[in-house]
DSSP file (Angstrom, degrees, kcal/mol; ACC not computed):
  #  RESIDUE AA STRUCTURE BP1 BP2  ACC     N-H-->O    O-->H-N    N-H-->O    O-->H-N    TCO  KAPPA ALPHA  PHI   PSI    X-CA   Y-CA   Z-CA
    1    1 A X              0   0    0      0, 0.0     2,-0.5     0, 0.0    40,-0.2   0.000 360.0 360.0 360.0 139.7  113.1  -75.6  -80.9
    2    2 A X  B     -A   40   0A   0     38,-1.1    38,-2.1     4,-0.0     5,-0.0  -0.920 360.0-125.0-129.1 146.0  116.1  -74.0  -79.5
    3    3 A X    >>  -     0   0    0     -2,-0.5     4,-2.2    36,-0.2     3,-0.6  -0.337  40.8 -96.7 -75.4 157.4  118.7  -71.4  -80.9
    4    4 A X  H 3> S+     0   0    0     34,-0.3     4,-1.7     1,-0.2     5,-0.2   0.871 126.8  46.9 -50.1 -37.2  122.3  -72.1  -80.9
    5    5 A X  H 3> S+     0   0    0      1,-0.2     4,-1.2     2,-0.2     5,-0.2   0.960 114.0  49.5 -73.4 -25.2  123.0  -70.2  -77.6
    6    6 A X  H <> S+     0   0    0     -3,-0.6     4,-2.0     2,-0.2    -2,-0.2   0.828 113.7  47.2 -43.5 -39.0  119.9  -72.0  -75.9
    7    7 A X  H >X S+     0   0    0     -4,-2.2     4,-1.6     2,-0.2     3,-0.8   0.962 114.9  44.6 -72.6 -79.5  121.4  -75.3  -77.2
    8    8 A X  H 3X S+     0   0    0     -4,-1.7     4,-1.6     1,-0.2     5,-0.5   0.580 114.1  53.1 -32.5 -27.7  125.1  -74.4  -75.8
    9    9 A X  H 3< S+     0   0    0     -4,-1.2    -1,-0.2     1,-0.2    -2,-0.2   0.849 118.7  33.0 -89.9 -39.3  123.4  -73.2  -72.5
   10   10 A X  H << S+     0   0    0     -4,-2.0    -2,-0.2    -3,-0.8    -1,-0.2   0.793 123.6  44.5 -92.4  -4.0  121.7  -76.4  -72.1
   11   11 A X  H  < S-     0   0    0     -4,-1.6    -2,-0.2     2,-0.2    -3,-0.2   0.853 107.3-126.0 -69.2 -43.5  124.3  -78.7  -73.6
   12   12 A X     <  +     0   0    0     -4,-1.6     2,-0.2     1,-0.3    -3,-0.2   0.348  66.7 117.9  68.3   9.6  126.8  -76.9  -71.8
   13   13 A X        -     0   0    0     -5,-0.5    -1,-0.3     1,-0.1    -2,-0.2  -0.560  68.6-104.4 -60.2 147.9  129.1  -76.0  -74.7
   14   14 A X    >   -     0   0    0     -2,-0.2     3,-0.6     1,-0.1     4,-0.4  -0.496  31.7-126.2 -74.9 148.8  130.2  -72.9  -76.3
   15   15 A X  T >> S+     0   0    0      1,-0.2     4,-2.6     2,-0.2     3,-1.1   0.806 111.2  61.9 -63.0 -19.4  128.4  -72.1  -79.6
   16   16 A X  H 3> S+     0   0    0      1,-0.3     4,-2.2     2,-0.2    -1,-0.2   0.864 100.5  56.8 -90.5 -36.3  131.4  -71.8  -81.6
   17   17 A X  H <> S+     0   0    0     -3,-0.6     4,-1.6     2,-0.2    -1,-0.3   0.633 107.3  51.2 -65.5  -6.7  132.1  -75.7  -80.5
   18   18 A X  H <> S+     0   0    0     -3,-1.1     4,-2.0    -4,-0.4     5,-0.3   0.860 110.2  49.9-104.0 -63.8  128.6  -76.5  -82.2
   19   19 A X  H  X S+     0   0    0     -4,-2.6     4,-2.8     2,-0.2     5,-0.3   0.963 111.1  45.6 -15.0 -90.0  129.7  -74.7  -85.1
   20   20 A X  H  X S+     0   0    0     -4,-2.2     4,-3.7    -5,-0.3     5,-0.2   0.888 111.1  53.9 -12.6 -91.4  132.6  -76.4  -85.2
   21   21 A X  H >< S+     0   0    0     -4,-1.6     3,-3.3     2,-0.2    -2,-0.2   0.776 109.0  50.7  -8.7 -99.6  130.7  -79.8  -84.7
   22   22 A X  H >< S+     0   0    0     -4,-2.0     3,-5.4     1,-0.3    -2,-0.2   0.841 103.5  57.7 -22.8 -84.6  128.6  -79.0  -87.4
   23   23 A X  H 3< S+     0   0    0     -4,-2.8    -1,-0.3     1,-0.3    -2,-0.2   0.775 116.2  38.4 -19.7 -43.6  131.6  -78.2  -90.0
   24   24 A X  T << S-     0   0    0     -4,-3.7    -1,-0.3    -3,-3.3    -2,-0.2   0.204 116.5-120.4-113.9  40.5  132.9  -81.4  -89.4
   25   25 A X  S <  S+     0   0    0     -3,-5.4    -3,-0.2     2,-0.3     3,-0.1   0.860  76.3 122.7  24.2  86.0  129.6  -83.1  -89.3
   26   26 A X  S    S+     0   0    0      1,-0.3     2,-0.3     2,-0.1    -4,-0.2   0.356  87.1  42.1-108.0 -44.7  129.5  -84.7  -85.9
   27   27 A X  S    S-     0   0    0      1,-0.2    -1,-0.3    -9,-0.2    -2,-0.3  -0.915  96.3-127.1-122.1 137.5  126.3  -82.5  -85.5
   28   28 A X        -     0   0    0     -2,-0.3     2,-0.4    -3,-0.1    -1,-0.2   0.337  44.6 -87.8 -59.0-152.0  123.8  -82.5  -88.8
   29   29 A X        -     0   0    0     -7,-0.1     2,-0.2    -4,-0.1    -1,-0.1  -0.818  51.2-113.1-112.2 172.0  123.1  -78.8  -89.9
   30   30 A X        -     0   0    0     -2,-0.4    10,-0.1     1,-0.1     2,-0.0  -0.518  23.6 -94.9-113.3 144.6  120.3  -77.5  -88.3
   31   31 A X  E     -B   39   0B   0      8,-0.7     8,-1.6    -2,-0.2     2,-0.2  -0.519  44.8-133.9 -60.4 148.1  116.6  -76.3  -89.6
   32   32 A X  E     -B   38   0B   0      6,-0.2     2,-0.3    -3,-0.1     6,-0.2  -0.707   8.4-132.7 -91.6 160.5  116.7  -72.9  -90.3
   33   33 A X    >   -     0   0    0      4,-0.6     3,-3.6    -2,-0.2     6,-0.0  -0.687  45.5 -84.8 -96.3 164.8  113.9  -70.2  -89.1
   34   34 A X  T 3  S+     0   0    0      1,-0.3    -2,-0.0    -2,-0.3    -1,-0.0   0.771 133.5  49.6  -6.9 -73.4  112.3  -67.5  -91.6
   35   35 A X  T 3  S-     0   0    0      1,-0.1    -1,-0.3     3,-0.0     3,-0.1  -0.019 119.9-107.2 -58.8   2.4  115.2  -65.6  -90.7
   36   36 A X    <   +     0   0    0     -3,-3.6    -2,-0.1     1,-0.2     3,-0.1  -0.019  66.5 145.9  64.6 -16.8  117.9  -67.9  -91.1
   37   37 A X        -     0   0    0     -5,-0.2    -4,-0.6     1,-0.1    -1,-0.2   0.024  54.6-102.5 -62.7 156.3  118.6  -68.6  -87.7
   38   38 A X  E     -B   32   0B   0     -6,-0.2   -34,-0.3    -3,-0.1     2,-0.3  -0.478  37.1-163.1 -62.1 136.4  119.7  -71.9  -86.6
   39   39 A X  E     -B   31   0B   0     -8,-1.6    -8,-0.7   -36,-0.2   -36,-0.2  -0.858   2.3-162.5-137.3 108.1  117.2  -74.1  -84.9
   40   40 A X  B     -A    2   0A   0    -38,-2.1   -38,-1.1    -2,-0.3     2,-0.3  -0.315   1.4-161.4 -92.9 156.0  117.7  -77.0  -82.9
   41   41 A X     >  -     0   0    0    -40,-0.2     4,-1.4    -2,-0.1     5,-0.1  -0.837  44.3 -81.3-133.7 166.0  115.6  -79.8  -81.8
   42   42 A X  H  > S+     0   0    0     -2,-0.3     4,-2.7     2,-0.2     5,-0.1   0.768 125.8  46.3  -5.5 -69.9  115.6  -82.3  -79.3
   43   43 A X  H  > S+     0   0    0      2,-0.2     4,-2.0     1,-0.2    -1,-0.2   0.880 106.6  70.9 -78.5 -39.1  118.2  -85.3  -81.0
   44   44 A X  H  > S+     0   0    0      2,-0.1     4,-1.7     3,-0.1     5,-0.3   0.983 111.7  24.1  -6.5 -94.8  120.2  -81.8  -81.6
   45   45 A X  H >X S+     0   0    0     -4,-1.4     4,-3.4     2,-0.2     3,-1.3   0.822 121.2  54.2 -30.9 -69.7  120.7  -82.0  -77.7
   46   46 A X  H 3X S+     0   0    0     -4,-2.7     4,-1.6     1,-0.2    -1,-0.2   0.890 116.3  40.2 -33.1 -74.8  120.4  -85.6  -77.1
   47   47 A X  H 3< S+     0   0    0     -4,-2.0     4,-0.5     2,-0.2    -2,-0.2   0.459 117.1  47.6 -84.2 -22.8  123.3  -86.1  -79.8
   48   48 A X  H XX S+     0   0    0     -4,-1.7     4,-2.0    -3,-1.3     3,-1.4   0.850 110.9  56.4 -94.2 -41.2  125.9  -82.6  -78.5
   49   49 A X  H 3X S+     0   0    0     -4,-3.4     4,-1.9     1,-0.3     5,-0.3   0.853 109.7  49.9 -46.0 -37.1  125.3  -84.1  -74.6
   50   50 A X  H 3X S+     0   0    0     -4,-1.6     4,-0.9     1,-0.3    -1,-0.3   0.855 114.2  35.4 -96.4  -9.6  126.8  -87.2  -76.2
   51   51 A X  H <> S+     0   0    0     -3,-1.4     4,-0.9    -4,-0.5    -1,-0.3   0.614 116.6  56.8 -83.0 -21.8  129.9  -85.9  -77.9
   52   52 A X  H  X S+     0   0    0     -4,-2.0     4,-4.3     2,-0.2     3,-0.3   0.887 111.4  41.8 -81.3 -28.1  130.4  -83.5  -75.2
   53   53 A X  H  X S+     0   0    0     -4,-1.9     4,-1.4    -5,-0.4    -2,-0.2   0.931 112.3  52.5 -67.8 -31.2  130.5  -86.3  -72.6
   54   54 A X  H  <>S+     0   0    0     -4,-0.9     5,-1.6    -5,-0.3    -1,-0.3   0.734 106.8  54.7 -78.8 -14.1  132.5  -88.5  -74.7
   55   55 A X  H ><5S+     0   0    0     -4,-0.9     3,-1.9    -3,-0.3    -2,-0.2   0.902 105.5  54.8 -48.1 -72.2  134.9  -85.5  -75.0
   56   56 A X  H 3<5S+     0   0    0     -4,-4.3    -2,-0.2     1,-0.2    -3,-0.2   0.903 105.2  48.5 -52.7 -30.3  135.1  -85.3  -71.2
   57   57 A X  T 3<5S-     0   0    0     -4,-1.4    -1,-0.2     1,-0.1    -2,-0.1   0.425 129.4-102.3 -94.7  25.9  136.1  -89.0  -70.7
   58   58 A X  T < 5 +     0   0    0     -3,-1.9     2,-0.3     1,-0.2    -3,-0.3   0.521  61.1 162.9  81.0   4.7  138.8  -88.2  -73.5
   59   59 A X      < -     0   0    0     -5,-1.6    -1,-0.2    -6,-0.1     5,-0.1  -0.336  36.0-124.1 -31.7 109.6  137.6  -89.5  -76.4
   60   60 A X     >  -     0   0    0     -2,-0.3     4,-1.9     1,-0.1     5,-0.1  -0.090  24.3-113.4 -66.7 166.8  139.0  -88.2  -79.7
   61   61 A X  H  > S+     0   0    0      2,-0.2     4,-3.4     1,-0.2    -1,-0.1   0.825 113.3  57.7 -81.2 -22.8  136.7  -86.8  -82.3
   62   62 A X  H  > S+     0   0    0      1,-0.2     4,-2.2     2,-0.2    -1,-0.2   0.960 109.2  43.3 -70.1 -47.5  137.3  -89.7  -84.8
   63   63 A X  H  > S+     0   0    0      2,-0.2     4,-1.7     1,-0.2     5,-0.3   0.951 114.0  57.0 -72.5 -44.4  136.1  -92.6  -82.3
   64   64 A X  H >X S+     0   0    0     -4,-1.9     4,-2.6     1,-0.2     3,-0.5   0.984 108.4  48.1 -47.9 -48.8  133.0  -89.9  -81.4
   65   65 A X  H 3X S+     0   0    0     -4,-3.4     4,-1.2     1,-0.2    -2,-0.2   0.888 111.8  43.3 -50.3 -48.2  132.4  -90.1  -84.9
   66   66 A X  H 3X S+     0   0    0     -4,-2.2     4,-0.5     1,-0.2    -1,-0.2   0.740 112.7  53.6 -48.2 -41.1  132.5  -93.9  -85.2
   67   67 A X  H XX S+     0   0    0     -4,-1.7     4,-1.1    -3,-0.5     3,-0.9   0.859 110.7  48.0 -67.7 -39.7  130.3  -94.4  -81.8
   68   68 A X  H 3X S+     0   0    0     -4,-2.6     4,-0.7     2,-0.3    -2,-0.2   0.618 107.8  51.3 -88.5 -15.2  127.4  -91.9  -83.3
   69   69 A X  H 3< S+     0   0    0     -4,-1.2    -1,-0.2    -5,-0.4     4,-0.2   0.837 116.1  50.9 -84.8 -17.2  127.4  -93.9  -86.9
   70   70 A X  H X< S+     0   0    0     -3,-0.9     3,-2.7    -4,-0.5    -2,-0.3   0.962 100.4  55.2 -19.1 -88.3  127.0  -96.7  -84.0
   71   71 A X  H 3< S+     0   0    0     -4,-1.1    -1,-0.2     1,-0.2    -2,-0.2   0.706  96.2  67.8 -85.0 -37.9  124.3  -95.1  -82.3
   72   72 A X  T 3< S+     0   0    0     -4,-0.7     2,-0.7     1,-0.2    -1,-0.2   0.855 102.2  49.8 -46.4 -35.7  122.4  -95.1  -85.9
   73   73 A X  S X  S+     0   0    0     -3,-2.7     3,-1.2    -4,-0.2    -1,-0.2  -0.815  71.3 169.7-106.5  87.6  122.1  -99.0  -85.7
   74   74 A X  T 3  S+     0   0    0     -2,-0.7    -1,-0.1     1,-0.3     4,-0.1   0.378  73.2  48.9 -96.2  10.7  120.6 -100.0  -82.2
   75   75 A X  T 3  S+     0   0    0      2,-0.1     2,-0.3    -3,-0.0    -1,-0.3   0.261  88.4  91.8-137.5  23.5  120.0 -103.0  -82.6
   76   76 A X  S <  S-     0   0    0     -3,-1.2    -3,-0.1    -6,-0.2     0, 0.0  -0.879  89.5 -68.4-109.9 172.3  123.1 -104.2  -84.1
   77   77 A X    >   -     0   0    0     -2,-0.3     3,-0.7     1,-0.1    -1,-0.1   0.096  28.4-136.3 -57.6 144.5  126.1 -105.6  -81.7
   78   78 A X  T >> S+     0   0    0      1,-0.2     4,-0.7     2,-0.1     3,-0.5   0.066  74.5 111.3 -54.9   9.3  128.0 -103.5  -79.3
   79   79 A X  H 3> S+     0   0    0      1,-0.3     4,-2.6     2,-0.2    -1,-0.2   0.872  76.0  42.6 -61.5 -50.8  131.1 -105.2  -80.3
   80   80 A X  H <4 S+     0   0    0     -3,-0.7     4,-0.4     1,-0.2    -1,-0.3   0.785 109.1  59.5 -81.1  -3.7  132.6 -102.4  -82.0
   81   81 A X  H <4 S+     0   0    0     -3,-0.5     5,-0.3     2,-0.2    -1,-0.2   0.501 106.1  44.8 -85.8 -31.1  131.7  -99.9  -79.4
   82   82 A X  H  X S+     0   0    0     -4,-0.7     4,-1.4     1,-0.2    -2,-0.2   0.855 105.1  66.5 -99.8  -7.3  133.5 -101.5  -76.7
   83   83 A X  T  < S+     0   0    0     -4,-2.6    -2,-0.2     2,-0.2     4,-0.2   0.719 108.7  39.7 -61.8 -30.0  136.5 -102.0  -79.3
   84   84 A X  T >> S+     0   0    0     -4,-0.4     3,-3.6     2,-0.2     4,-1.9   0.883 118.1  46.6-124.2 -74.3  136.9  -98.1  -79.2
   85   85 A X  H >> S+     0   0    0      1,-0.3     4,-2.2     2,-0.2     3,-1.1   0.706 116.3  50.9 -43.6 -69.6  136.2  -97.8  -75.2
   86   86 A X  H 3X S+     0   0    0     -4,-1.4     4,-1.2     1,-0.4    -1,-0.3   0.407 109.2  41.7   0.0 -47.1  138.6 -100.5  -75.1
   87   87 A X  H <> S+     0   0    0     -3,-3.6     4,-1.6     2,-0.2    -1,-0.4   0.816 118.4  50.6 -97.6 -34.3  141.1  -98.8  -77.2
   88   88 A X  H <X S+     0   0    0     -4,-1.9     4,-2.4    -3,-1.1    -2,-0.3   0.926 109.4  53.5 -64.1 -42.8  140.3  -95.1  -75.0
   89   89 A X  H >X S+     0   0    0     -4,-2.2     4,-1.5    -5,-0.4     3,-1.0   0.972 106.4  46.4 -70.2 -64.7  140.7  -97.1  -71.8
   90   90 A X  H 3X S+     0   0    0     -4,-1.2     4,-1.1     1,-0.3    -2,-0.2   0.696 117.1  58.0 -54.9 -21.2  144.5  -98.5  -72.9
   91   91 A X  H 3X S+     0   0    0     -4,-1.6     4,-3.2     2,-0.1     5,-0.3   0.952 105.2  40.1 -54.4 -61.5  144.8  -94.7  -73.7
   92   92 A X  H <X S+     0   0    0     -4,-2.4     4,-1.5    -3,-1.0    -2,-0.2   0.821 112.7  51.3 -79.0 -28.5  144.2  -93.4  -70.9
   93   93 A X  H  X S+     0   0    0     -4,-1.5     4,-2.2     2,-0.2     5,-0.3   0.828 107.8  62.7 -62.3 -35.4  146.2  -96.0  -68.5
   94   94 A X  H  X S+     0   0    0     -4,-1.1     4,-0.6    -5,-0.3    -2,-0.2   0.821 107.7  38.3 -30.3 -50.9  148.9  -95.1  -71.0
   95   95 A X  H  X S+     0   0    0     -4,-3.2     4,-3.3     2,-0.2    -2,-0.2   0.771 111.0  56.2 -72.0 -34.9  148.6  -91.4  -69.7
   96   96 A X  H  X S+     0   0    0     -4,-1.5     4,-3.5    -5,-0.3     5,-0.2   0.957 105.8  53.5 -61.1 -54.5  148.2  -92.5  -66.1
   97   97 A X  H  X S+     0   0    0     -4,-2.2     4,-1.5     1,-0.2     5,-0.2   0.840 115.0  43.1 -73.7 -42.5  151.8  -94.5  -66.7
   98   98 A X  H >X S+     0   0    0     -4,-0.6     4,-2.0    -5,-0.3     3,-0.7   0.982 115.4  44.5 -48.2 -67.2  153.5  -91.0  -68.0
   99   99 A X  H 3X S+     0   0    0     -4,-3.3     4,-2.3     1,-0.3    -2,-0.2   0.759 109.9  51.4 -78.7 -12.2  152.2  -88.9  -65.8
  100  100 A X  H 3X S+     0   0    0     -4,-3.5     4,-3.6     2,-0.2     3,-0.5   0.976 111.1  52.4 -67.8 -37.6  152.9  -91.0  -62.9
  101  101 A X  H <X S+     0   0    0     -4,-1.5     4,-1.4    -3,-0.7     5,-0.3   0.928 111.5  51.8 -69.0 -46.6  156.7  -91.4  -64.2
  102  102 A X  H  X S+     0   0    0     -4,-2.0     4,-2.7     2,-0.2    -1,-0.3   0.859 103.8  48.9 -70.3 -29.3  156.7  -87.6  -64.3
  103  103 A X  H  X S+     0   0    0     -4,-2.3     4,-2.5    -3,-0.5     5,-0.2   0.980 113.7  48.4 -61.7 -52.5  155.5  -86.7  -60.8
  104  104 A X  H  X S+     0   0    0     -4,-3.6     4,-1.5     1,-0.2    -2,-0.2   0.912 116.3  47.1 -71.0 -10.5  158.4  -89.4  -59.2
  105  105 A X  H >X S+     0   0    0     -4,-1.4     4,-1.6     2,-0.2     3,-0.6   0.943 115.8  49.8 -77.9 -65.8  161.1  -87.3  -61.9
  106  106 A X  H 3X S+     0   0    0     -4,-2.7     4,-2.2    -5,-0.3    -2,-0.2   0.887 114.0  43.0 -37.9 -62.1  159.5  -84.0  -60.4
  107  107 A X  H 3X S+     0   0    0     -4,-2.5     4,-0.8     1,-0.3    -1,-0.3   0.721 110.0  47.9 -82.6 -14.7  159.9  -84.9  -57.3
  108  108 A X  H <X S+     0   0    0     -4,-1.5     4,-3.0    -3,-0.6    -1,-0.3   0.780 106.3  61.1 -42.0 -35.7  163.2  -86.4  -57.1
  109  109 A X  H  < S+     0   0    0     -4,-1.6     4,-0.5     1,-0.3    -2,-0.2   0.854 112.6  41.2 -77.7 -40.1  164.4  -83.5  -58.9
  110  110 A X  H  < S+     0   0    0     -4,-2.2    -1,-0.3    -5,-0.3    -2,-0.2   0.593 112.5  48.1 -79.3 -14.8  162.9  -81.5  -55.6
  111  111 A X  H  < S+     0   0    0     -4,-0.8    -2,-0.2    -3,-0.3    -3,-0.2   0.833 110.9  53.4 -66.2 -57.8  163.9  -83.4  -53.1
  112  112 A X  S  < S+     0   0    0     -4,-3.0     2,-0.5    -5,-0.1    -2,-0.2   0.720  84.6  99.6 -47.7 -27.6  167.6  -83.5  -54.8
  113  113 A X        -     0   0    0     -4,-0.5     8,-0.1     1,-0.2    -1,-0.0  -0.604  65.3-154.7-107.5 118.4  167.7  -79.7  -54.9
  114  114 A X        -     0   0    0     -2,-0.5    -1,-0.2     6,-0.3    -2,-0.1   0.235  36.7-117.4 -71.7   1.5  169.8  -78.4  -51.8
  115  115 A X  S    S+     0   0    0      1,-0.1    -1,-0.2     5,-0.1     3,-0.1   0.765  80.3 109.6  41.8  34.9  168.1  -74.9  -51.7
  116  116 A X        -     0   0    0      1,-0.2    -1,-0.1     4,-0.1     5,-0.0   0.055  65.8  -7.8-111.6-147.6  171.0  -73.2  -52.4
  117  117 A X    >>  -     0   0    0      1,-0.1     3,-3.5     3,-0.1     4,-0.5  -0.144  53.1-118.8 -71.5 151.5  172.1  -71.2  -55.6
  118  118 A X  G >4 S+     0   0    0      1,-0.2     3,-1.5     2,-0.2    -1,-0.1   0.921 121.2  54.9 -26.1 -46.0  170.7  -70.9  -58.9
  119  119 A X  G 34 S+     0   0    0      1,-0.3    -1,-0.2     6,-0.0    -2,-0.0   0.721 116.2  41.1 -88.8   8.6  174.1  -72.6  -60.1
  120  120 A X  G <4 S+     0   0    0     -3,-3.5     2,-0.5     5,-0.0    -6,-0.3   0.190  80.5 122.0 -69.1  -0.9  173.3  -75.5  -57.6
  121  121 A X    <X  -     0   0    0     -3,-1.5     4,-0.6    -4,-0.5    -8,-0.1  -0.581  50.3-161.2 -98.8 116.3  170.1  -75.8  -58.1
  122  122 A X  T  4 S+     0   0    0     -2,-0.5    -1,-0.1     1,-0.2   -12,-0.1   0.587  86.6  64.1 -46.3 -26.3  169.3  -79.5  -59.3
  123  123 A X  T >> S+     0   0    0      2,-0.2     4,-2.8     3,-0.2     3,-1.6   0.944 114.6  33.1 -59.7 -55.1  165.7  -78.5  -60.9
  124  124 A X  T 34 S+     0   0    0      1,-0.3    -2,-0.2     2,-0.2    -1,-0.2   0.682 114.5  58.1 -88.8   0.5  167.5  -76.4  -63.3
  125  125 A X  T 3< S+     0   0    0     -4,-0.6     4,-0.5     2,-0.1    -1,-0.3   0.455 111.1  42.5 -82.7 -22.5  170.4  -78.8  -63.4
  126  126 A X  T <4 S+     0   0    0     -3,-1.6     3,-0.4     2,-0.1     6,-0.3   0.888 115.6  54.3-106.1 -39.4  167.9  -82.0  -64.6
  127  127 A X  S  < S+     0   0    0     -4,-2.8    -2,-0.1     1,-0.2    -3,-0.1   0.732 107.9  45.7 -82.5 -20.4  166.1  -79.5  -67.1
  128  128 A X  S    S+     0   0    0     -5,-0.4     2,-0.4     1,-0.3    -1,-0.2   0.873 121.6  34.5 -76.9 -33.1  169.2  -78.5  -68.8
  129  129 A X    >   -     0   0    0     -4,-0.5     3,-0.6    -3,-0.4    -1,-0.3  -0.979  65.1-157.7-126.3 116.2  170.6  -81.9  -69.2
  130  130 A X  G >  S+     0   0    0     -2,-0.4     3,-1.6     1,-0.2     2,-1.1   0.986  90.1  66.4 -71.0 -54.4  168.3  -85.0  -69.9
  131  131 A X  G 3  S+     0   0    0      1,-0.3    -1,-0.2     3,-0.1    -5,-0.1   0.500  85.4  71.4 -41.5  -5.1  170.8  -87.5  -68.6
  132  132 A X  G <  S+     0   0    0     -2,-1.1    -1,-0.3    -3,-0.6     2,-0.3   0.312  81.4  97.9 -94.7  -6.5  170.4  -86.0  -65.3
  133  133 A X    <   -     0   0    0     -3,-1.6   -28,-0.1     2,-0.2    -3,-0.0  -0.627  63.7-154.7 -79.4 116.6  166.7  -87.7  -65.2
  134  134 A X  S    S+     0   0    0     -2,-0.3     2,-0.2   -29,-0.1    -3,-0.1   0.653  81.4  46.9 -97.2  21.2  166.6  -90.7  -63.5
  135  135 A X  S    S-     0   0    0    -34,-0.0     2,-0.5   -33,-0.0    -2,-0.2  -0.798  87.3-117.3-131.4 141.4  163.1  -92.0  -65.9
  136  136 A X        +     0   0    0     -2,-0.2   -35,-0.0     1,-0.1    -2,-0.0  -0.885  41.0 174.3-106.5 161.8  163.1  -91.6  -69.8
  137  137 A X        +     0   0    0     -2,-0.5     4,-0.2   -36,-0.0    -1,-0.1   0.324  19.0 148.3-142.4 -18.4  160.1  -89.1  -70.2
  138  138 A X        +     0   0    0      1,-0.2    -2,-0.0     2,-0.1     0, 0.0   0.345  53.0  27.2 -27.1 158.7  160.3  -88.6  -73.4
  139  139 A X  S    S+     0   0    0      1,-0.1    -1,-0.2     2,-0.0     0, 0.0   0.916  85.9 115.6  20.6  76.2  156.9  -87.9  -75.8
  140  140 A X    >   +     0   0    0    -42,-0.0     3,-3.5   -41,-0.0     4,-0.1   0.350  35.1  99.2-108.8 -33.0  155.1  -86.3  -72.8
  141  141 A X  G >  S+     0   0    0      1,-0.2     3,-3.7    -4,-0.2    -3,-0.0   0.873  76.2  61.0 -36.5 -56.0  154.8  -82.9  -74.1
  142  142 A X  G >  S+     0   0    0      1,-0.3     3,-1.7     2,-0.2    -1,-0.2   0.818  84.7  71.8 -39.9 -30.4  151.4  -83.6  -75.1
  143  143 A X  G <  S+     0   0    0     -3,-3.5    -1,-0.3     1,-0.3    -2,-0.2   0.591 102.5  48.9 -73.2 -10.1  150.3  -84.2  -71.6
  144  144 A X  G <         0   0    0     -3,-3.7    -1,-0.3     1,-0.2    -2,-0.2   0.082 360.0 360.0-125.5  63.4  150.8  -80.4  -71.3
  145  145 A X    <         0   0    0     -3,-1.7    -1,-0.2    -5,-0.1    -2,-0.1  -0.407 360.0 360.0-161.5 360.0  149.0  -79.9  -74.1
């Protein structure tokens, strides 16, 4: 059995994200010792490795949730699990398709800019004025987020 900073150390997660977890039941609650402390077991581990990994390839916590009520039923089809990768991949080409539109806007915007004064300066001339953009860019802010 391992305690929550043994679990975080070998999950790789912070404890306060296992908390967390817990609270909004992605992770059950935990056996307690004598002492109250938290005590974790194996499918503990098994079960934060797979929400943290689904975290790294971007998953949101509501499709983690969905995958792990999945993961309960193993022997029924994989249909709905590859609807939610499915829907994460058309995310994430979504993102690709921003951020690519924002590098070629960046870099026009640096190329354009003569290296001369502030009140030349095209960067601060395309940030002041959107029309000065030659891409609409709009809802991106998340992406620095």
């Amino acid at each position: 059995m391992l305690t929550i900073g043994k679990l975080g150390e070998a999950a790789g997660v912070k404890v306060p994200t296992i908390r967390y977890y817990e609270q909004i039941g992605l992770l059950p609650e935990p056996e307690r010792s004598a002492g109250n402390q938290r005590r974790y077991g194996q499918s503990a581990l098994d079960r934060l490795a797979f929400i943290r990994h689904a975290r790294e390839l971007g998953f949101p916590l509501e499709a983690i949730r969905d995958l792990l009520s999945l993961t309960d039923n193993p022997h029924h089809s994989c249909a709905a699990a590859d609807i939610i990768a499915k829907k994460q991949l058309a995310a994430v080409k979504a993102r690709i398709a921003r951020l690519t539109a924002l590098k070629a806007e960046l870099e026009r915007m640096i190329t354009q800019c003569a290296q001369g004064t502030v009140a030349d300066c095209r960067v601060i001339e395309s940030l002041s004025d959107h029309s000065h953009c030659a891409q609409d860019h709009h809802g991106t802010s998340e992406l620095a987020e």
